[in-house]
C-alpha positions as CSV (number, residue, x, y, z in Angstrom):
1,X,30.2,-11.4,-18.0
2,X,28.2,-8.8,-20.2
3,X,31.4,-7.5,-21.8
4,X,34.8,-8.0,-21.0
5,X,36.6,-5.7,-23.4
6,X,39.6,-7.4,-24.9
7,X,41.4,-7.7,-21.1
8,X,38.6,-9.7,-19.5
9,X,38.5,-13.8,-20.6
10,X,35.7,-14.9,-18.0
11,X,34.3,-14.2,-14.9
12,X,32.6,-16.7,-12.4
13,X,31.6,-16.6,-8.8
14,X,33.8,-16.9,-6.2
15,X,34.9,-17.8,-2.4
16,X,33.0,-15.2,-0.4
17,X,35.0,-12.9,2.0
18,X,35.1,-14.2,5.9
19,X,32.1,-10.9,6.5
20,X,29.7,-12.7,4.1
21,X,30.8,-10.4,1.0
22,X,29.6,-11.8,-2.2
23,X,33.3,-11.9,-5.0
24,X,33.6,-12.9,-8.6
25,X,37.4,-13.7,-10.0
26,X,37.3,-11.9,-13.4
27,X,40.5,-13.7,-15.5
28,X,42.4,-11.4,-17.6
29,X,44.6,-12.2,-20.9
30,X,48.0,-13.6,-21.0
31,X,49.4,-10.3,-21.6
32,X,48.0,-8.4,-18.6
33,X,45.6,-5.5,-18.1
34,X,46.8,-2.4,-19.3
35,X,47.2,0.9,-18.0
36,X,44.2,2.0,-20.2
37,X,41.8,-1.0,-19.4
38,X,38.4,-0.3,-21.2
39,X,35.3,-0.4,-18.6
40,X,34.1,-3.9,-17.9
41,X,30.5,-5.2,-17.7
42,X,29.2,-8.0,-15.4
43,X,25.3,-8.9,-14.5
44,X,24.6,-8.7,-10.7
45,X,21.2,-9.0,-9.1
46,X,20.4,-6.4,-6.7
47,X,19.3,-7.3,-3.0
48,X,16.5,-6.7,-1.2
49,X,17.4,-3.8,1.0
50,X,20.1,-1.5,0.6
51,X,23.6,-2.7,2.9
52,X,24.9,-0.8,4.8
53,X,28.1,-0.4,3.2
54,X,27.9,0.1,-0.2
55,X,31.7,0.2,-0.9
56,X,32.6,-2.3,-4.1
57,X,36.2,-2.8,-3.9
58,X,38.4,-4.4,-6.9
59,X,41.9,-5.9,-6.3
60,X,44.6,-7.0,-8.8
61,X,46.3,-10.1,-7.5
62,X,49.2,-12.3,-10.0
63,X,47.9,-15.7,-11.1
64,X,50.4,-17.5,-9.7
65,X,52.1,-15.7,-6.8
66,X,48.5,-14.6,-5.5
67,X,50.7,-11.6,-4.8
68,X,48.6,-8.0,-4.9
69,X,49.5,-6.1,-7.7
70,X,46.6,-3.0,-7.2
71,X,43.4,-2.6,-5.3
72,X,40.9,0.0,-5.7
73,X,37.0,1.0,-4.2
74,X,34.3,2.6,-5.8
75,X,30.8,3.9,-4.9
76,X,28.3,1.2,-4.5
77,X,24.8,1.1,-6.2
78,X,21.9,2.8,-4.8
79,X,18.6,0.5,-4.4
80,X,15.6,2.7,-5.2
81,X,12.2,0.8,-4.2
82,X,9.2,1.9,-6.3
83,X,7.8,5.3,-6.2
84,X,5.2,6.7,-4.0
85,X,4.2,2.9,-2.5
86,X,1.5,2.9,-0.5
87,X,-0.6,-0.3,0.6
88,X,-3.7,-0.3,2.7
89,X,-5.7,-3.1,4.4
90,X,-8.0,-3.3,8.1
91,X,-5.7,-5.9,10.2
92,X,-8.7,-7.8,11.3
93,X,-8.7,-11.3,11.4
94,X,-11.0,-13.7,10.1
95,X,-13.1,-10.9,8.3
96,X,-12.7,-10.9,4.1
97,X,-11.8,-7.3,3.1
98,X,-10.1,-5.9,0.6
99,X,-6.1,-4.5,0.2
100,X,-5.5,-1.7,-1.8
101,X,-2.1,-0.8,-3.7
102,X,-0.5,2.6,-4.7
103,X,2.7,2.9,-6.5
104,X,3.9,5.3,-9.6
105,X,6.2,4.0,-11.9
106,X,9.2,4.8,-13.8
107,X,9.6,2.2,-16.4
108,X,7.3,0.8,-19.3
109,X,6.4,-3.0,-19.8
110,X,4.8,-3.9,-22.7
111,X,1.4,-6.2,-22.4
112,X,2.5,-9.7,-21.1
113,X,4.1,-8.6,-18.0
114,X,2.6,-9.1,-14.4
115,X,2.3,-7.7,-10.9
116,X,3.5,-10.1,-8.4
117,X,2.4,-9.5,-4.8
118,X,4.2,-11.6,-2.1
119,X,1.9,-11.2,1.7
120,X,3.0,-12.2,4.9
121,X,2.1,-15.8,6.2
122,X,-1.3,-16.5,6.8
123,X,-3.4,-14.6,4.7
124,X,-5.9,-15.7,2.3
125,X,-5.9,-14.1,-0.7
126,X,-8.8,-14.4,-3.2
127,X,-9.8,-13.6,-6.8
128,X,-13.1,-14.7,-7.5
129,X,-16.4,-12.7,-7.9
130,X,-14.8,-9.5,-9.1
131,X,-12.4,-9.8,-5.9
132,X,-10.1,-7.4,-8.3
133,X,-10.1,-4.1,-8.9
134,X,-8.3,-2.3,-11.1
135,X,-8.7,0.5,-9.7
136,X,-6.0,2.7,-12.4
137,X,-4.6,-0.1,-13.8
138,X,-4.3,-0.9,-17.7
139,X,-6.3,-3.7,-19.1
140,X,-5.7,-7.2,-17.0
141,X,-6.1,-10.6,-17.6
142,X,-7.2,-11.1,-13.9
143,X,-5.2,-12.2,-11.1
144,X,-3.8,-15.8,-9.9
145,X,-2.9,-16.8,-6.3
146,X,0.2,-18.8,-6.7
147,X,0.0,-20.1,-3.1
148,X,-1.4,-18.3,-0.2
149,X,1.7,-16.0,0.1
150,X,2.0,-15.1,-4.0
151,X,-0.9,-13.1,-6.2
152,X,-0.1,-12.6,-9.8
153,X,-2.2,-9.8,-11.7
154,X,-1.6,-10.1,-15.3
155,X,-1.1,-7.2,-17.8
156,X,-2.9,-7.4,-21.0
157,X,-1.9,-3.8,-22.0
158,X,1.1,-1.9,-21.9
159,X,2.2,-0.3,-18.6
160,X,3.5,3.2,-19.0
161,X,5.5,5.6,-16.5
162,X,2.6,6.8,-14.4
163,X,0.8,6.3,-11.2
164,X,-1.7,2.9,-10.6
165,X,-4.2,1.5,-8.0
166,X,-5.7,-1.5,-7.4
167,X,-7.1,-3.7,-5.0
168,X,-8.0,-7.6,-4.5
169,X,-9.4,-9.2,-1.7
170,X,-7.6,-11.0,1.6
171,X,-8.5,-12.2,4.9
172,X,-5.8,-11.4,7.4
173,X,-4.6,-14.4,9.6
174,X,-5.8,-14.9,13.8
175,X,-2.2,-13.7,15.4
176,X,0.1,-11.2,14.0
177,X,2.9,-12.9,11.1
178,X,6.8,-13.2,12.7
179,X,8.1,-11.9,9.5
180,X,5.1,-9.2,8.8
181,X,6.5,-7.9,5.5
182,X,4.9,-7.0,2.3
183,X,5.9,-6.8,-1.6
184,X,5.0,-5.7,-4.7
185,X,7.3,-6.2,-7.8
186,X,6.3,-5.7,-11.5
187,X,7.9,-7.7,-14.1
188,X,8.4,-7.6,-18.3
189,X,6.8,-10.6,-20.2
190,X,10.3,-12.3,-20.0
191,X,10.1,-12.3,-16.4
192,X,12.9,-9.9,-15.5
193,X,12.6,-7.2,-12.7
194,X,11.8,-3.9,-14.0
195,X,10.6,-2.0,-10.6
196,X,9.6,-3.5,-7.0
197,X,9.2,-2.4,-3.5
198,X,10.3,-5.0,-1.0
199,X,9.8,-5.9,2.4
200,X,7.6,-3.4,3.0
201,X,6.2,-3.4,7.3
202,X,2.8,-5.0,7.2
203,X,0.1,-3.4,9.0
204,X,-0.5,-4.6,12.3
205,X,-3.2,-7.4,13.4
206,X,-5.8,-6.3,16.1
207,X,-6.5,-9.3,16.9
208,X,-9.4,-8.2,19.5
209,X,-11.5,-6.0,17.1
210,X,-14.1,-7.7,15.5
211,X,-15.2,-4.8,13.2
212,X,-16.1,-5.0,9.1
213,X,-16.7,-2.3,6.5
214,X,-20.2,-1.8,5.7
215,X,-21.1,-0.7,1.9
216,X,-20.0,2.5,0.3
217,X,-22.7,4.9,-1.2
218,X,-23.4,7.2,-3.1
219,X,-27.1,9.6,-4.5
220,X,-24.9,10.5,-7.7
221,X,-21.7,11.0,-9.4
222,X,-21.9,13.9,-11.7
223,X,-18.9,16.2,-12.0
224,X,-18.8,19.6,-9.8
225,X,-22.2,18.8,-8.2
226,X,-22.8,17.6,-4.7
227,X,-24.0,13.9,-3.6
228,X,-24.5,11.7,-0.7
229,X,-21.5,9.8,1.0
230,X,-22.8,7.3,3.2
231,X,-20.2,4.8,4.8
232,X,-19.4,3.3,7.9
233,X,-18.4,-0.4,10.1
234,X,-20.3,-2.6,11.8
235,X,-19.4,-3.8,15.3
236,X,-19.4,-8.0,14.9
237,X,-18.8,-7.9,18.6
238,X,-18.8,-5.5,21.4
239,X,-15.4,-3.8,21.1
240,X,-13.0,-4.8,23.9
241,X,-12.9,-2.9,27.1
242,X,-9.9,-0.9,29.2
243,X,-9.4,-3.8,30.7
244,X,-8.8,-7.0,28.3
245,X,-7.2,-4.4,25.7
246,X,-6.0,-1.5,26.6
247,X,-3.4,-1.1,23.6
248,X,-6.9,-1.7,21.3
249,X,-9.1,1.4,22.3
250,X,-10.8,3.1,19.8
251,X,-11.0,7.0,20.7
252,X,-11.6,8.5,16.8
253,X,-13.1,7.6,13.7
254,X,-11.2,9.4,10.8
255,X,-12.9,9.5,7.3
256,X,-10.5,10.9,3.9
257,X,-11.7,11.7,0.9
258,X,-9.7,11.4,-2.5
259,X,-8.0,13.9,-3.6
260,X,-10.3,16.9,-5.0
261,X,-13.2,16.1,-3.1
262,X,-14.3,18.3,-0.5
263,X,-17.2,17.7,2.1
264,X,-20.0,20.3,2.5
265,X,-20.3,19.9,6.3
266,X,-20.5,23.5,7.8
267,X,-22.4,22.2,11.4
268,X,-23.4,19.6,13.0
269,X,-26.6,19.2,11.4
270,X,-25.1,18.0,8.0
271,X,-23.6,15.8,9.4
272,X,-25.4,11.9,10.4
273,X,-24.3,9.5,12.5
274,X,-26.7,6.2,12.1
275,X,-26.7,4.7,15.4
276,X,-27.8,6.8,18.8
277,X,-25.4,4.5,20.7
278,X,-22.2,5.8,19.5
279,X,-21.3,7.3,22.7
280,X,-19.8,10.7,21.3
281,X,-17.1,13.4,23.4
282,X,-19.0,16.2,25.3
283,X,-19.1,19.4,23.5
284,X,-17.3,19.4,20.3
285,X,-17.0,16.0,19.0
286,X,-17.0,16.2,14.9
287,X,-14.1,18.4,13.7
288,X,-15.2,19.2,10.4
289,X,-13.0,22.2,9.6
290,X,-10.3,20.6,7.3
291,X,-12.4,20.1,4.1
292,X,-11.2,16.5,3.1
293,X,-11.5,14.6,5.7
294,X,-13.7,14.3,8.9
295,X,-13.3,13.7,12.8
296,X,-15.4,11.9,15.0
297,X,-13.9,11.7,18.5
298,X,-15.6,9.5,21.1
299,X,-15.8,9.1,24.6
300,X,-15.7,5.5,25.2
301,X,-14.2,4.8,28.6
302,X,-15.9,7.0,30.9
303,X,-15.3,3.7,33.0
304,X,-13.3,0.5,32.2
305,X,-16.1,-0.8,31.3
306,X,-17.8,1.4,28.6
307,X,-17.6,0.3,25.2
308,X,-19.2,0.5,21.5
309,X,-21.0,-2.2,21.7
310,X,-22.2,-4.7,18.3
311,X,-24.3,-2.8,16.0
312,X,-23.8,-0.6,12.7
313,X,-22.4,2.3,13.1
314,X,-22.6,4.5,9.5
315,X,-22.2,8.5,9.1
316,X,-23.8,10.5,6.1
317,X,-22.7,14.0,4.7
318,X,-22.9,16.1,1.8
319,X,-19.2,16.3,-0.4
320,X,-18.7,17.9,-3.3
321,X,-17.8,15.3,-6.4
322,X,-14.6,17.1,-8.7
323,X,-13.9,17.0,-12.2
324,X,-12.2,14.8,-13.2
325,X,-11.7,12.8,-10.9
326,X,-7.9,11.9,-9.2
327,X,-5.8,8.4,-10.1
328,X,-5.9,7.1,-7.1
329,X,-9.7,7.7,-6.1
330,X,-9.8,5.9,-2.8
331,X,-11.9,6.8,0.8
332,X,-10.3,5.8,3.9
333,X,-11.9,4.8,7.4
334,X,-9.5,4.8,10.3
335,X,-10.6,3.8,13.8
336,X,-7.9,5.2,16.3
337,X,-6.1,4.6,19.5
338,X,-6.3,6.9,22.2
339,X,-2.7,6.7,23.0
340,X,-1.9,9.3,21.4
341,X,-2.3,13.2,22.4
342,X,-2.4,14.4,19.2
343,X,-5.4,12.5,17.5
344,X,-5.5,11.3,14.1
345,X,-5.6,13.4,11.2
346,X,-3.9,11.0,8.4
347,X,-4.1,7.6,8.1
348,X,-0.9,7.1,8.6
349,X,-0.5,8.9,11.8
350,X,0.5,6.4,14.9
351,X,-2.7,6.8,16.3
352,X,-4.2,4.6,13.9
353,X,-5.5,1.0,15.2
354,X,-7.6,0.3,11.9
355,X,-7.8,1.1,8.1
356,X,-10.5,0.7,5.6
357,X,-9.7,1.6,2.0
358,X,-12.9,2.1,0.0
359,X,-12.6,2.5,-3.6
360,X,-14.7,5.1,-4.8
361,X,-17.2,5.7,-7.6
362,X,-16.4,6.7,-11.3
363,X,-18.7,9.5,-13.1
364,X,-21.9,8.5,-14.0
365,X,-22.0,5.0,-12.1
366,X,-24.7,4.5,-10.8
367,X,-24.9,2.7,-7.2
368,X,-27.3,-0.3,-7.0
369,X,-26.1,-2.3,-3.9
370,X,-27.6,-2.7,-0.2
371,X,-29.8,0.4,0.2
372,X,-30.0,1.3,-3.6
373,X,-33.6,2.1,-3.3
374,X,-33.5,4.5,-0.4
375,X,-30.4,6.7,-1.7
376,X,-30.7,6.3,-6.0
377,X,-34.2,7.2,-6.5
378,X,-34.8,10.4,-8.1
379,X,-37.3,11.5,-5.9
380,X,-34.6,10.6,-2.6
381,X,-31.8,12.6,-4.7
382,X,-33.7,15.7,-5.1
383,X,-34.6,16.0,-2.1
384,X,-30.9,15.7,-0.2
385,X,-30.2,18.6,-3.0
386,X,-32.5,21.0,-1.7
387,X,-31.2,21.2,1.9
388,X,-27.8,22.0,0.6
389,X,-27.3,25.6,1.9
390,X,-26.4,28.2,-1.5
391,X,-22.8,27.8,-0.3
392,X,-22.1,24.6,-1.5
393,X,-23.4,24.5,-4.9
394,X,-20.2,25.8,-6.1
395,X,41.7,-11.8,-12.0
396,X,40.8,-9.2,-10.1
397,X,38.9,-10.1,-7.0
398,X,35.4,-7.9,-7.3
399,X,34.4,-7.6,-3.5
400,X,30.4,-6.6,-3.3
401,X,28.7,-5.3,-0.9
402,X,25.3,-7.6,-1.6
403,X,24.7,-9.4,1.7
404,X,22.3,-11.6,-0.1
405,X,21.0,-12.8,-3.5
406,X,24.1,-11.6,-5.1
407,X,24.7,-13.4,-8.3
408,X,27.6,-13.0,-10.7
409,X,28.4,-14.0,-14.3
């Protein structure tokens, strides 16, 4: 009971209703409720998921007769799950990659609060070696796997209304979680709830593709001028054939740029594929005319038996870096099925067997992993500048309708 007025005494749980309703007895004063009752306050905890019905319903029974003296119904409460949740990961199993989140924000939670992350059963998460990323995220004290289904990421700042990213590593389980839900749900330095997304559908498991990212890179990162993307996967094993997995065919290789970036490809020649076994469609197989993302479409299964087979498989082109750069600054690579007529042109299209999110560079950085030597020098740099054509230089009975987790009082 948050506040009673001066009708309400107490208010506890109660018996719930024969369809599983959730009830509270509030207990009024001696002399009754009156006709002008002041509003009443209780605590509730939400539910996971919206019901179905979302009728409340109040009824005013005598403490003695149990005899109904009123009843009444009211519009329920509307569950709003975070804003503009996204959450990326390659369904691969037994390969360590990386999950990325996306969410905005409505609230503000001074420093002390946390991110708690709940994953389906069976994946690894880690934390070590820089395994987070805070990607748009204020200052953290690092993250903390609770158990293998619970990831903390602690907030060392304040957390204002606005947009965030950021990514830690996992490794997804063999076979494909019974229950394969997701959630993400930020919390005050007491503790209590402030905004959440539950049960979100996990991505699916391919449990058949042996495939992992290879390293992102980059010539350079200065603002409005062009650079480099090279990225790509490798093929751990030959990819499955017609035959063993025809729901896991891989027809198209999507690449998406953030937001603001914009690739320079204007023919084929500006654009390289790495590996002269990628077995590619006859005639036009790079669509290249949407300017943020790319198209590679494949011709795999001339036969049941044709196949990518193990190798690397990377693709280099020319995009244009903007100023400044977006909040949620993240590349995608999508392998996709061929069981679809329409392609793949987002990564969220049905189409799509595999994601990889790939966090992208900040201005300035400078990239020193695999390959460093070959793309970063400054000899290597100006040269992939000066075959960049001039065009791209520029007691009453409460009745809820909570099926679950529905606490009173």
């Amino acid at each position: 009971l948050v506040d009673g007025g001066d009708v309400v005494e107490d208010c506890n749980p109660s018996t719930p209703m024969p369809n599983g309703r959730p009830t509270a007895r509030l207990d009024v004063v001696a002399t009754g409720l009156p006709n002008d009752a002041p509003p009443i306050r209780i605590l509730v905890r939400t539910p996971r998921k919206a019901p179905l019905d979302m009728a409340w319903f109040i009824e005013g029974r005598d403490v003695f007769s149990d005899l109904q003296f009123g009843w009444g119904e009211a519009t329920g409460i509307e569950i709003e799950q975070m804003a503009e949740i996204s959450v990326a990961y390659p369904g691969i199993p037994g390969i360590a990659t990386r999950i990325v989140w996306r969410f905005q924000t409505q609230v503000l939670v001074e420093a002390g609060g946390w991110l708690q992350v709940s994953l389906p059963e069976g994946f690894a998460p880690s934390c070590d070696n820089g395994a987070l990323l805070a990607i748009a995220l204020p200052n953290t004290g690092g993250c903390n796997i609770v158990d293998p289904q619970t990831v903390i990421i602690l907030l060392n700042s304040t957390m204002v209304p606005g947009e965030y990213v950021f990514a830690f590593g996992i490794e997804p389980p063999t076979l494909q979680p019974i229950r394969n839900e997701i959630s993400l749900i930020l919390k005050d330095e007491n503790g209590i709830v402030r905004d959440a997304a539950i049960d979100l559908p996990g991505l699916p498991i391919q449990p058949r593709l042996k495939i992992a990212e290879l390293p992102f890179r980059w010539t350079q990162a200065k603002p409005l001028r062009s650079t480099m993307i090279t990225l790509g996967f490798e093929a751990v094993e030959p990819l499955p054939d017609l035959v063993v997995a025809p729901t896991e065919q891989v027809s198209e290789i999507l690449i998406t740029m953030p937001v603001g970036f914009t690739h320079l490809v204007g023919e084929y020649n500006d654009f390289t594929v790495m590996n002269e076994d990628m077995p590619f469609k006859d005639g036009d197989w790079l669509d290249y005319l949407q300017k943020d993302r790319l198209r590679i479409i494949l011709n795999l299964n001339r036969s049941a038996w044709t196949t990518l087979k193990a190798g690397r498989y990377e693709f280099r082109f020319p995009a244009l870096v903007p100023s400044p750069l977006p909040t949620f600054n993240v590349w995608h690579l999508a392998l996709c099925s061929p069981n679809y007529p329409e392609g793949c042109n987002r990564i969220t299209d049905p189409a799509v067997l595999v994601v990889y999110p790939i966090p992208g560079f900040v201005l300035g950085e400078v990239y020193t992993g695999p390959g460093a030597m070959n793309l970063g020098s400054t000899a290597g740099a100006a040269g992939l500048q000066a075959t960049l054509p001039l065009r791209w230089m520029l007691a009453l009975l409460l009745y809820a309708p909570f099926a679950v987790e529905a606490a009173f009082c």
